[in-house]
N, CA, C and O of each residue as an XYZ file, in Angstrom:
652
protein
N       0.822     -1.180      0.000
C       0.000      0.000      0.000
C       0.879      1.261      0.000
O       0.530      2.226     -0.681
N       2.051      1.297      0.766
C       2.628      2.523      0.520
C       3.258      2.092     -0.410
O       3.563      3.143     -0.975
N       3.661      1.342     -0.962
C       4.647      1.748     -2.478
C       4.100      1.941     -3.500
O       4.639      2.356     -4.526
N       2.744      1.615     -3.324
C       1.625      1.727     -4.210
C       0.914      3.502     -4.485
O       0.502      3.922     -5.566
N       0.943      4.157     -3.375
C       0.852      5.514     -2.642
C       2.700      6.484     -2.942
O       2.811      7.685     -2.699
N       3.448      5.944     -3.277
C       4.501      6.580     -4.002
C       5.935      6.763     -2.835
O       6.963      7.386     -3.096
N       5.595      5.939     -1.370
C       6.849      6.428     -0.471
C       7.269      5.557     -0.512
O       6.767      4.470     -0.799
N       8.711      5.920     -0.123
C       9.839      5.189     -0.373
C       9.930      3.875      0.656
O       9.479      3.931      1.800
N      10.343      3.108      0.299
C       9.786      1.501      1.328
C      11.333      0.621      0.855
O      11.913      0.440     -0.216
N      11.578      0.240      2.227
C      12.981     -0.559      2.101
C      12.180     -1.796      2.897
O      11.451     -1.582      3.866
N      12.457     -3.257      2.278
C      12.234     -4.682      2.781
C      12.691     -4.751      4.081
O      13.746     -4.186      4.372
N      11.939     -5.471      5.056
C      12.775     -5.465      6.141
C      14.674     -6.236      6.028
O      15.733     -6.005      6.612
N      14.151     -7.326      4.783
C      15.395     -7.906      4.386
C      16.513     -7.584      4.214
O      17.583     -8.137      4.469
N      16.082     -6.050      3.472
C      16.953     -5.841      2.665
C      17.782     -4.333      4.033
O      18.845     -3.719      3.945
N      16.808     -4.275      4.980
C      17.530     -3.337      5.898
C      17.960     -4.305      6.908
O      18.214     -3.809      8.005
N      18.089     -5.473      6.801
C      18.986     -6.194      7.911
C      19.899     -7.040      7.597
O      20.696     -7.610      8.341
N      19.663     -7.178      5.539
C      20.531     -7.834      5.336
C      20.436     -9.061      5.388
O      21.388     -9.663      4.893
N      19.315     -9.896      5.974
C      18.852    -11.194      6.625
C      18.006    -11.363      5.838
O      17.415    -10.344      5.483
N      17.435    -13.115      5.029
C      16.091    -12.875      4.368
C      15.038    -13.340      5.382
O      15.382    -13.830      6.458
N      13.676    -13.174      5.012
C      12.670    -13.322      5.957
C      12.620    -15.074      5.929
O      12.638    -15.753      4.903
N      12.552    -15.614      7.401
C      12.920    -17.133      6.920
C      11.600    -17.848      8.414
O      10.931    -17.382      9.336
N      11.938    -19.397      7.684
C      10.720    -20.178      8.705
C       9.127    -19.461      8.369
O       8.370    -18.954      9.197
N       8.913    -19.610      6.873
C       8.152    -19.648      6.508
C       7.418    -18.078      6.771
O       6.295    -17.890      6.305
N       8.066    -17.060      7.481
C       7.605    -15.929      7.530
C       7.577    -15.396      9.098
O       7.279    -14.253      9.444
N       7.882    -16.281      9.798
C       7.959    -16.085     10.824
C       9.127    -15.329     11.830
O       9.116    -15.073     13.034
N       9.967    -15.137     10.934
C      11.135    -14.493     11.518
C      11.783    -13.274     10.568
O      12.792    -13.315      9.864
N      10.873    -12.208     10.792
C      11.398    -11.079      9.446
C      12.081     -9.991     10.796
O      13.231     -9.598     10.603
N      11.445     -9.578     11.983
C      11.725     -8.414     12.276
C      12.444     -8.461     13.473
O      13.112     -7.575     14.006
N      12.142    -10.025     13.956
C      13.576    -10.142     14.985
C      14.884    -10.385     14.986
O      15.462    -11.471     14.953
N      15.541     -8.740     15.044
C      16.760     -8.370     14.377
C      17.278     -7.607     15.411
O      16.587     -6.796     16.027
N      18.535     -7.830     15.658
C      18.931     -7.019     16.205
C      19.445     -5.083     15.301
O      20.002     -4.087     15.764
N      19.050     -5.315     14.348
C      18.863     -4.231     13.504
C      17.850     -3.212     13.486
O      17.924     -2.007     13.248
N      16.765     -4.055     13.830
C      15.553     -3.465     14.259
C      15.479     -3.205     15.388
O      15.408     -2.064     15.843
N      15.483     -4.124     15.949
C      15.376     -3.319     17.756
C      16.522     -2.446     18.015
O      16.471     -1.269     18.372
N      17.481     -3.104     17.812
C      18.961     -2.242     18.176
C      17.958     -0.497     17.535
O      17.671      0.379     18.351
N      17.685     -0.401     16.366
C      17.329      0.409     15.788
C      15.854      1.572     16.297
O      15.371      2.657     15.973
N      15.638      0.489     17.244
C      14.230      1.199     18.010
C      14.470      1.596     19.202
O      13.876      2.477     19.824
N      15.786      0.625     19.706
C      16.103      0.855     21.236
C      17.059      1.617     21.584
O      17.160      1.823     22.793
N      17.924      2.189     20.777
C      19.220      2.977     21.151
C      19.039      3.978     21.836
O      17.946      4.329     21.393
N      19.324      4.775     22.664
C      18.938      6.034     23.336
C      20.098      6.733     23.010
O      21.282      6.536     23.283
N      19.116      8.176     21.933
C      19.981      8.582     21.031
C      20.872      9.591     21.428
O      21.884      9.967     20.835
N      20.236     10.137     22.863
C      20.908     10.866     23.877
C      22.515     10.099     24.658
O      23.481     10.790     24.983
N      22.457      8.815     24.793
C      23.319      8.108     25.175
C      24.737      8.234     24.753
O      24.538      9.021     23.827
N      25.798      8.076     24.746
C      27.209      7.902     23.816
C      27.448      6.582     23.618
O      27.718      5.977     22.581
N      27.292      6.141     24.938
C      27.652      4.611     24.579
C      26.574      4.064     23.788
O      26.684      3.102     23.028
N      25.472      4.767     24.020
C      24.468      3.758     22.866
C      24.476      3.872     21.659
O      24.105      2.947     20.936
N      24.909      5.051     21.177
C      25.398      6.123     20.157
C      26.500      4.905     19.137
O      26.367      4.569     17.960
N      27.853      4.362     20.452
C      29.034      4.406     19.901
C      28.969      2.757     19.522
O      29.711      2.098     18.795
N      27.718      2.336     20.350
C      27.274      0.719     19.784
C      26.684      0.541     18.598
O      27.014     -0.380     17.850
N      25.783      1.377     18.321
C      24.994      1.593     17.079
C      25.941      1.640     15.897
O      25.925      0.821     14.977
N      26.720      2.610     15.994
C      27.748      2.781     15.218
C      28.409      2.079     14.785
O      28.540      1.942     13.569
N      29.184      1.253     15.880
C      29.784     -0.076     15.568
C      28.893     -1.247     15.045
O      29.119     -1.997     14.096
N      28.349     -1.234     15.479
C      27.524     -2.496     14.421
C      26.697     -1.985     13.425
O      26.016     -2.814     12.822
N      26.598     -0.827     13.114
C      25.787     -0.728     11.618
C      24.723     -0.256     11.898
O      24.331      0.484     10.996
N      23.752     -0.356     13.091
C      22.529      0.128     13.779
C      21.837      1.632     13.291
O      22.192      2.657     13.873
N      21.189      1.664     12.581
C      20.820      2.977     12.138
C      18.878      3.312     12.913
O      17.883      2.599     12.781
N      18.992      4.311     13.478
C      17.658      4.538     14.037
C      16.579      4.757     13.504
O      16.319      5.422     12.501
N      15.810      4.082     14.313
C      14.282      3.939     13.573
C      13.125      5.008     14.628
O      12.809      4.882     15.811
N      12.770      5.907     13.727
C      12.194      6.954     14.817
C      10.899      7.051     14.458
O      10.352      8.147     14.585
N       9.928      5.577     13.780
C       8.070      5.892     13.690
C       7.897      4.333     13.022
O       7.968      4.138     11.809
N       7.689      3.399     13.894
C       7.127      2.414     13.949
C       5.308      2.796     13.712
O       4.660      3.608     14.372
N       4.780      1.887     12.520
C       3.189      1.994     12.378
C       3.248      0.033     12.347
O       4.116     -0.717     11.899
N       2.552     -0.123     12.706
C       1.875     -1.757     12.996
C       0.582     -2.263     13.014
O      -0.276     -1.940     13.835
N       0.439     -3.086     12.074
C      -1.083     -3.233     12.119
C      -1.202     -4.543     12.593
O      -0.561     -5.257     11.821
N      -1.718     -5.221     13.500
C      -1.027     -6.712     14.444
C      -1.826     -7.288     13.553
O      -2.277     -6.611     12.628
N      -2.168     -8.790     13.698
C      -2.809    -10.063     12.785
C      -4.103     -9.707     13.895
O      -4.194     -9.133     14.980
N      -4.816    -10.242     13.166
C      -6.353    -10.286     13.828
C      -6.867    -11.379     14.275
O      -7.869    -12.005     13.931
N      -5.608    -11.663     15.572
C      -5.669    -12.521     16.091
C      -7.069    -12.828     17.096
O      -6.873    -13.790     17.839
N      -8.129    -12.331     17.215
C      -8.993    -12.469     18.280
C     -10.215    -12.427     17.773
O     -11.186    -12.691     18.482
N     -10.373    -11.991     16.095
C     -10.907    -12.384     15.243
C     -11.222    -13.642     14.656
O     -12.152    -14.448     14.688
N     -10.208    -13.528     14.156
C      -9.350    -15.347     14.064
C      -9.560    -16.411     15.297
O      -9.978    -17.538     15.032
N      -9.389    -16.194     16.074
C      -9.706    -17.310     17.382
C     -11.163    -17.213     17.755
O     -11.543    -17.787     18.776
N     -12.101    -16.457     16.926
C     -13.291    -16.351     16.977
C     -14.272    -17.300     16.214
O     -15.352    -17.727     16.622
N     -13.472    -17.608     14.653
C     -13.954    -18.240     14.187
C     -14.638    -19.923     14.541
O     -14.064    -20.588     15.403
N     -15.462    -20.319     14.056
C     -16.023    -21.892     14.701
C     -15.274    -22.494     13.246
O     -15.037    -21.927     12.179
N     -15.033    -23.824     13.691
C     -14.744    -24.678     13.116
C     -12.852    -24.294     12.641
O     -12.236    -24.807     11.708
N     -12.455    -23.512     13.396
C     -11.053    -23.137     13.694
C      -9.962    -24.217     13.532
O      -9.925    -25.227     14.236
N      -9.049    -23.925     12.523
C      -8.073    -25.370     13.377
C      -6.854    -24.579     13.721
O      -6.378    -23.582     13.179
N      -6.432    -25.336     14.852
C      -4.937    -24.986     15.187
C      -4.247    -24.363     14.643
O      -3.977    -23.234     15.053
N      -3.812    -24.774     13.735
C      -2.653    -24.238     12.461
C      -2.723    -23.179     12.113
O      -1.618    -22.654     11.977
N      -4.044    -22.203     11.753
C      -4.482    -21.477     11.616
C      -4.659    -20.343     12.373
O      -4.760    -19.197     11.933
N      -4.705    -20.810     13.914
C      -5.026    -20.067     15.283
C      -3.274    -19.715     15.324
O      -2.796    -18.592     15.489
N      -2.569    -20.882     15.145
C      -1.078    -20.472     15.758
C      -0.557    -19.344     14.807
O       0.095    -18.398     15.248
N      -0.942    -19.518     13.178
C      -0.336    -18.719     12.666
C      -0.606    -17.500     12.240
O      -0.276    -17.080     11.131
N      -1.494    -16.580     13.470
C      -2.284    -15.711     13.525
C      -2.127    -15.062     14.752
O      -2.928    -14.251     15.216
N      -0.662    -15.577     15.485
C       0.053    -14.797     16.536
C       0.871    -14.411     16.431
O       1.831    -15.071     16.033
N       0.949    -13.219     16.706
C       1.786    -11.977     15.934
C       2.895    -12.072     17.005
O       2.561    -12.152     18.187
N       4.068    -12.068     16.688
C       5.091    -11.898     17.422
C       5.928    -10.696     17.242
O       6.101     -9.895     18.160
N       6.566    -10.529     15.807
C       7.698     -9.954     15.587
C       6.478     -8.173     15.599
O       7.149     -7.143     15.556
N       5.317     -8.022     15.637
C       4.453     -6.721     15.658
C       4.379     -6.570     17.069
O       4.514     -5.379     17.348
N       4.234     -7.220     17.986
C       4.338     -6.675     19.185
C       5.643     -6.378     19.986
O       5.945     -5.632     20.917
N       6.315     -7.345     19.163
C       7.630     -7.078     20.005
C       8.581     -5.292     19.382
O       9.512     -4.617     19.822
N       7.775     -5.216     18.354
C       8.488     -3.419     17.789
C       7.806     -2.742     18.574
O       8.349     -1.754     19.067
N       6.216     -3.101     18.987
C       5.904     -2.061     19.345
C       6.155     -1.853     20.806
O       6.331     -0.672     21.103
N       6.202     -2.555     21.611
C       6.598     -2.825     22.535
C       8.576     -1.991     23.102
O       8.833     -1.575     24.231
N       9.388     -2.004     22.117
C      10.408     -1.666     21.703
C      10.368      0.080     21.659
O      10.924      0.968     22.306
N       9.219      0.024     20.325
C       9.274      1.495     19.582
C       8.480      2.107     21.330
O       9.247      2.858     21.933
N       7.614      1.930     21.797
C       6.812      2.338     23.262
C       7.985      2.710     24.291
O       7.921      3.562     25.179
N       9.164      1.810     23.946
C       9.632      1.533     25.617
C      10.586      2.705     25.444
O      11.007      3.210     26.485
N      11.132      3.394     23.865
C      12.164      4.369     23.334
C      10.924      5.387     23.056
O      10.736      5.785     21.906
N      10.147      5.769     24.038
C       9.115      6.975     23.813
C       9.864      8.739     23.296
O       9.246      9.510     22.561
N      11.038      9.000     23.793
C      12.096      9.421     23.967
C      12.258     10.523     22.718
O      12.209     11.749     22.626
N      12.490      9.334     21.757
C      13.023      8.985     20.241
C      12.148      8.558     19.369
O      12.247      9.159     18.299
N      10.919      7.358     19.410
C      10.339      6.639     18.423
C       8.937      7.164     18.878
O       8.318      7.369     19.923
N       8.755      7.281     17.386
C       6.729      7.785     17.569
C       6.013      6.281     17.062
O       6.046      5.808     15.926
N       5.488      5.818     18.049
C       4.548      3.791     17.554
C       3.072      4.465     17.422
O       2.355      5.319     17.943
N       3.094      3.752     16.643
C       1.985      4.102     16.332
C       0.639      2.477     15.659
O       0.693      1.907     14.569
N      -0.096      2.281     16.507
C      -0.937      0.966     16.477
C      -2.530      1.248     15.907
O      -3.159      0.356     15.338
N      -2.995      2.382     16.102
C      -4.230      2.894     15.862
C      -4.578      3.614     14.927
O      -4.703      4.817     15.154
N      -4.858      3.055     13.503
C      -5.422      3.426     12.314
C      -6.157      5.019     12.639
O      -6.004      5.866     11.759
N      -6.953      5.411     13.908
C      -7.469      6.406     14.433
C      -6.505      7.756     14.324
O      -6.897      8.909     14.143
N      -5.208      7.319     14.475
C      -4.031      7.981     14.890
C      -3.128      8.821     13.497
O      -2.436      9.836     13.418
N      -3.547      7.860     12.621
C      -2.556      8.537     11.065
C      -2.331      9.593     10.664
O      -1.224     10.082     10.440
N      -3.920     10.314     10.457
C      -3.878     11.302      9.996
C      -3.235     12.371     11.143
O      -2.946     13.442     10.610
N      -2.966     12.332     12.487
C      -2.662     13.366     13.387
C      -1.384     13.268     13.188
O      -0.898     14.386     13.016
N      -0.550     12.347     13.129
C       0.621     12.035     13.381
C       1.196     12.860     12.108
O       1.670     13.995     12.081
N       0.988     11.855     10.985
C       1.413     12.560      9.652
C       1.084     14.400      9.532
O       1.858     15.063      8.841
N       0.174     14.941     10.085
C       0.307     16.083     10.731
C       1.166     16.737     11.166
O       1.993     17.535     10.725
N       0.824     16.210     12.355
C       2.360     16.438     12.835
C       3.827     16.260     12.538
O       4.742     16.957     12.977
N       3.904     15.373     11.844
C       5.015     15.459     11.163
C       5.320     16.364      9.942
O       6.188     17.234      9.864
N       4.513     16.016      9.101
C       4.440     17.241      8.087
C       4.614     18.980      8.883
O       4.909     19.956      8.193
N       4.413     19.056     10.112
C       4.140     20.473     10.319
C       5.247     21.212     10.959
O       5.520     22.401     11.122
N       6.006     19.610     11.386
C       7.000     20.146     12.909
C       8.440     18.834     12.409
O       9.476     18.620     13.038
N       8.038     18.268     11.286
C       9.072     17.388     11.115
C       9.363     15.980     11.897
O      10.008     15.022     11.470
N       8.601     16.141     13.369
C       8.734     15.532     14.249
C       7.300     15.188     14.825
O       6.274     15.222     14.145
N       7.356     14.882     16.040
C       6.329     14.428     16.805
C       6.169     14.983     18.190
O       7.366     15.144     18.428
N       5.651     15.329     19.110
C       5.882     15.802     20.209
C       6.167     15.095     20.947
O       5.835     13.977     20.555
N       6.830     15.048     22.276
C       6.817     14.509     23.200
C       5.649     13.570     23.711
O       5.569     12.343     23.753
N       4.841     14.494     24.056
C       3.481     14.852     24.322
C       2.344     13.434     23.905
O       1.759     12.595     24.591
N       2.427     13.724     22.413
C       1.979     12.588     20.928
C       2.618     11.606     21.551
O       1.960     10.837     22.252
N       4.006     11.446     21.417
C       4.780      9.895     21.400
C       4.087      9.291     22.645
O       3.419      8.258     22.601
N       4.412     10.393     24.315
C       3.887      9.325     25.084
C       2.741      8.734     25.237
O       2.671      7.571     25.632
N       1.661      9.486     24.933
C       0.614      8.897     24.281
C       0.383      7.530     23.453
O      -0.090      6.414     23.668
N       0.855      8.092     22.607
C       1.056      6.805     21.866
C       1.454      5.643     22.110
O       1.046      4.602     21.596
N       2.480      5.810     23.113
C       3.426      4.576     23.674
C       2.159      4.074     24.838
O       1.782      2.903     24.882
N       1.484      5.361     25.918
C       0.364      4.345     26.824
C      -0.445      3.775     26.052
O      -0.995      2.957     26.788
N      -1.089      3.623     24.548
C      -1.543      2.792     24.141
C      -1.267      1.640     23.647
O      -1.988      0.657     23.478
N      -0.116      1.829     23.413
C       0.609      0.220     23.097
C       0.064     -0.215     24.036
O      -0.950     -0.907     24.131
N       1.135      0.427     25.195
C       0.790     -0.841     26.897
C      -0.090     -1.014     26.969
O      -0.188     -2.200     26.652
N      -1.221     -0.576     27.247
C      -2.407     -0.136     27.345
C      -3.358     -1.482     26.588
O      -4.430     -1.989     26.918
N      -2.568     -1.716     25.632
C      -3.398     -2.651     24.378
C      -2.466     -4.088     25.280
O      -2.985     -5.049     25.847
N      -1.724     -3.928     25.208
C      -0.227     -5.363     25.562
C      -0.581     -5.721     26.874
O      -0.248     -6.867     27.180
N      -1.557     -4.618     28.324
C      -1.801     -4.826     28.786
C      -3.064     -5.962     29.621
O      -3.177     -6.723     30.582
N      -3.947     -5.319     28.270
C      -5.000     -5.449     27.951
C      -5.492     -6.942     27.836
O      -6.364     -7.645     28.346
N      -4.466     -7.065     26.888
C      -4.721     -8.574     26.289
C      -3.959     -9.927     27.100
O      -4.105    -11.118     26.823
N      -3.075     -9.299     28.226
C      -2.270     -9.936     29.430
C      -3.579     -9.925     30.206
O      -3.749    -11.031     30.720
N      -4.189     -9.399     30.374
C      -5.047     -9.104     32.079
C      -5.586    -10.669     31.896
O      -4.988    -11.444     32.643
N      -6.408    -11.172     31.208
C      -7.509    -12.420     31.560
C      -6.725    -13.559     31.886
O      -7.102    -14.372     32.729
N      -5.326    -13.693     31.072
C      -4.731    -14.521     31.424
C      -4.303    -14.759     33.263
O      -4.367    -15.746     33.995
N      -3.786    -13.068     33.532
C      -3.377    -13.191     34.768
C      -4.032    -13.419     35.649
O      -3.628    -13.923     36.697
N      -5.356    -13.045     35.364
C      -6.456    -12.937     36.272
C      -7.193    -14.186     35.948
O      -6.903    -14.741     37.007
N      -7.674    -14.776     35.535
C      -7.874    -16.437     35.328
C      -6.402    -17.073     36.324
O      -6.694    -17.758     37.304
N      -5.858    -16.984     36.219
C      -3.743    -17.671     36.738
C      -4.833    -17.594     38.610
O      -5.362    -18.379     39.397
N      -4.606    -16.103     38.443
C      -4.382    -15.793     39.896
C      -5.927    -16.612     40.710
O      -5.964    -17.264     41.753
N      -6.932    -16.297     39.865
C      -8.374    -16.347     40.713
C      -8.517    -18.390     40.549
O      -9.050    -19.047     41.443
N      -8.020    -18.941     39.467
C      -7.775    -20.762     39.742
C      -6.896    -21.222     40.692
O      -6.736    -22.429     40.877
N      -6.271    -20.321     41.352
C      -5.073    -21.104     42.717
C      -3.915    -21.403     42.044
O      -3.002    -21.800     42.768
N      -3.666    -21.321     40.762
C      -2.841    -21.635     39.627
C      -1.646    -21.084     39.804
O      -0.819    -21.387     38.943
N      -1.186    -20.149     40.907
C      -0.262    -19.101     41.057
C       1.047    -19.507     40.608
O       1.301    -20.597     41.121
N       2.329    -18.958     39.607
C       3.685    -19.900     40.343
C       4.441    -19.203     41.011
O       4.215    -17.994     40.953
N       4.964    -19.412     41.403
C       5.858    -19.468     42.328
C       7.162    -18.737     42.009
O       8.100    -19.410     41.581
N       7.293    -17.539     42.164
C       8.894    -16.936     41.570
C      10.121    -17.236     43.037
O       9.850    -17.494     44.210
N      11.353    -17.085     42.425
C      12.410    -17.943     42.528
C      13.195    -18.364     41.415
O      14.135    -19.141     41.582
């Protein structure tokens, strides 16, 4: 869709150098990418790591996750189908791009595009302001979708045991 729309679009492949492998399942866990989401650009030493390994920063993660809860909605569901409809390598950027609020504008909410691109178009950047926002909705969502589990764990006696 965006190359289709005229912006410029690099493969994740081809920015890590790695091809996308295991059937699709392993495109964005890179240390290229995260290194690239996580550096704190204020840092030196994070600065002088980046550097050394090639790490170039990534400052606006957009993610649209699998519709996974959709998908696990369906009747007559099989497995195969359910498993391969859990998004890993999308939560783990955003999760990443959220935790570097700092530096990276994440962005998960189709609701959100037109403000952002706004803002960017207007100020080049993003505000502070915008990003952290943005980043409590990640959690917010990552949270979200943790709670039943924990809370089913905790309310069955199921507890474990840390140690």
């Amino acid at each position: 869709m965006l190359r289709e729309s005229g912006v410029a679009v690099k493969d994740v492949s081809e920015f890590t150098g790695w091809p996308e492998m295991l059937g699709g399942r392993v495109k964005t866990l890179h240390p290229k990418v995260h290194g690239g989401l996580l550096f704190r650009r204020n840092h030196a030493e994070d600065q002088k790591q980046a550097a050394e390994h090639g790490i170039a920063p990534i400052d606006l993660v957009v993610v649209n996750l699998y519709p996974f809860e959709a998908t696990a909605a369906k009747s007559g569901l099989k497995a195969e189908e359910l498993i391969e409809n859990i998004d890993i390598g999308g939560p783990t950027m955003l999760r990443s791009a959220a935790k570097n609020l700092e530096s990276v504008t994440v962005v998960t909410d189709p609701t959100d595009y037109d403000r952002v691109a706004s803002e960017l178009e207007t100020n080049g950047d993003t505000s502070l302001a915008t990003r952290l926002e943005l980043a409590r909705k990640v959690f917010c969502h990552y949270f979200a979708l943790r709670r039943p589990y924990h809370y089913g764990t905790r309310t069955s006696g199921r507890q474990r045991e840390s140690g």
